[in-house]
C-alpha positions in Angstrom: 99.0 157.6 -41.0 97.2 157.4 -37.1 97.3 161.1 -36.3 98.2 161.3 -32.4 96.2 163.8 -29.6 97.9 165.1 -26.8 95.3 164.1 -25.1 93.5 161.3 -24.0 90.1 161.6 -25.9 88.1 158.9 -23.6 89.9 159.8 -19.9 86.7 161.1 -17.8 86.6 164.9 -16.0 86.0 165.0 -13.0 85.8 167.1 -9.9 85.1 166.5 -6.2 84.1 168.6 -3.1 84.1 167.3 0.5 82.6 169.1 3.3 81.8 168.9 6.9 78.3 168.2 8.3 77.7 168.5 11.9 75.0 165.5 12.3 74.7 161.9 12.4 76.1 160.1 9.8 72.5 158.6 9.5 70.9 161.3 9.3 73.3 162.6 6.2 72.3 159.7 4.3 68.6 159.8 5.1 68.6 163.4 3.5 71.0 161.8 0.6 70.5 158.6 -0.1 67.2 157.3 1.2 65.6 160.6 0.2 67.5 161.2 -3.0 64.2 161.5 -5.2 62.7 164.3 -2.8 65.6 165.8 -1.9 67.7 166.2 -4.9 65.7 168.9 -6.7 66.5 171.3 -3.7 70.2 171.0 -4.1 70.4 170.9 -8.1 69.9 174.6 -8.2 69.9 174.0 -12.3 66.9 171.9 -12.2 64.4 172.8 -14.4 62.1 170.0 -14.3 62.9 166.3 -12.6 60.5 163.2 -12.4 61.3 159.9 -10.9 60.3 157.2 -13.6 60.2 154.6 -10.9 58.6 155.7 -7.9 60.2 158.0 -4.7 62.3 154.4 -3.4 65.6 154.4 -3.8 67.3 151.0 -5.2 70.2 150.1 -7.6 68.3 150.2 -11.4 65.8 152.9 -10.3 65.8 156.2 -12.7 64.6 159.6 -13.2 64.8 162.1 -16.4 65.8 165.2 -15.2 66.4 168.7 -17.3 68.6 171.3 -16.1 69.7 174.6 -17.5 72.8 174.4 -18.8 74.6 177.6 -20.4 71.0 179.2 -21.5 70.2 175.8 -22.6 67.9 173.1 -21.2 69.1 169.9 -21.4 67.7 166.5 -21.0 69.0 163.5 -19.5 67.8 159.7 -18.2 69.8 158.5 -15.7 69.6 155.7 -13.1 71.0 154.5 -9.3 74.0 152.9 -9.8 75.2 152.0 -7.1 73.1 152.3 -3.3 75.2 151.0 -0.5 73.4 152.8 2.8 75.1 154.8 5.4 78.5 154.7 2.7 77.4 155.4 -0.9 75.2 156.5 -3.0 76.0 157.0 -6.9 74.0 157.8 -10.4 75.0 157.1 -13.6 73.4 159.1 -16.9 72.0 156.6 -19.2 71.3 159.7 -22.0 74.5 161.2 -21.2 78.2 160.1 -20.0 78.4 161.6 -17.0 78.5 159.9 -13.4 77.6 161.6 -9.7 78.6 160.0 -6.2 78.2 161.0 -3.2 80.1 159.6 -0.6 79.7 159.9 3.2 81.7 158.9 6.6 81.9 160.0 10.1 84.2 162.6 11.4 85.9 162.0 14.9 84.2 161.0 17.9 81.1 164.0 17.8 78.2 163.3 15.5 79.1 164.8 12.3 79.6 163.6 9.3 82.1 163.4 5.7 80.2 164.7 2.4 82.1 163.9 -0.6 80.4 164.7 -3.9 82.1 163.8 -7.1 80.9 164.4 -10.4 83.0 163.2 -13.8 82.0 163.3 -17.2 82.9 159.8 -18.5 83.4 161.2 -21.9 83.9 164.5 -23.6 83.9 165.0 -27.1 87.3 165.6 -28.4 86.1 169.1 -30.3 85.5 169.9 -26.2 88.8 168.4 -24.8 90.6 172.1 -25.7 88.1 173.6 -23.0 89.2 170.6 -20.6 90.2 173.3 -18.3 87.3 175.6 -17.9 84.7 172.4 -18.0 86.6 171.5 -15.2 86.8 174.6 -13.2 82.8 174.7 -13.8 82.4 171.2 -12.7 84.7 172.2 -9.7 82.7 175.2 -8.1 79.6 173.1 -9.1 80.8 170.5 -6.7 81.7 172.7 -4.2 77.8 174.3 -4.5 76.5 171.2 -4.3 78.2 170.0 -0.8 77.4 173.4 0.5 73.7 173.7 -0.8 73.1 170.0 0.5 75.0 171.0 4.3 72.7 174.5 4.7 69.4 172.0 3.9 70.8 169.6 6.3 71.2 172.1 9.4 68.2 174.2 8.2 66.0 171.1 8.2 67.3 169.9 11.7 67.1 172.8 13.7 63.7 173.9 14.2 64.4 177.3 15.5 65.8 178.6 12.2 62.9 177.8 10.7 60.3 179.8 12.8 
């Protein structure tokens, strides 16, 4: 007898943040995408230690192993670009872990400013987590919604020179 989940053991969770960043949709991505390695330990608040295993350039294959503190634990994890399309996309995929990141950018309206979209899924969760669906969720939720924030303040902090005097 197939004993049947009311849930869906394999369907990923996932959360997404957008946000509004008042400069050039190039310069967004610069700071994202062309300068993920550099950048991305100043927004992962988490990070404990991060090391690109393939240089600073950013291309579709290239990885890092990161390890973040995660519920008074640290945790390892390889992951790698997987998908680098500039000025639109740039997305990372955990080769240790099931867990995927993108961040997606556009321009807003005729000024120069710019769409942040960050979305972060765990492909899978292990079914003795899937009752806790709910709260990994909400965490994953304000997690993305630190994450466009942290990424927007070193964004405007970086381009005006005055608040940095």
């Amino acid at each position: 007898m197939q004993i049947k989940l009311p849930f869906d053991a394999n369907k990923p969770v996932a959360a997404e943040a957008s946000i509004e960043i008042e400069q050039p949709l190039s310069e967004v991505f610069e700071f994202v995408g062309h300068g993920f390695f550099e950048n991305y330990p100043k927004w992962a608040a988490d990070l404990v230690d991060f090391e690109p295993l393939d240089g600073e350039q950013v291309f579709v294959g290239a990885k890092a192993r990161q390890i973040r503190h995660d519920s008074g634990e640290e945790v390892e994890s390889v992951f790698e670009i997987a998908e680098y399309q500039p000025l639109t996309k740039l997305a990372v995929q955990g080769l240790t872990q099931p867990y995927r990141q993108s961040y997606l950018l556009q321009p807003e309206g005729d000024r120069p400013q710019t769409r942040l979209t960050f979305r972060f899924e765990f492909l899978q969760l292990d079914i003795f987590m899937r009752p806790f669906e709910k709260l990994i969720r909400c965490a994953i939720e304000e997690g993305a919604e630190n994450t466009v924030e942290q990424i927007k303040n070193l964004i405007m902090y970086d381009s005006n020179p005055t608040a940095q005097a």
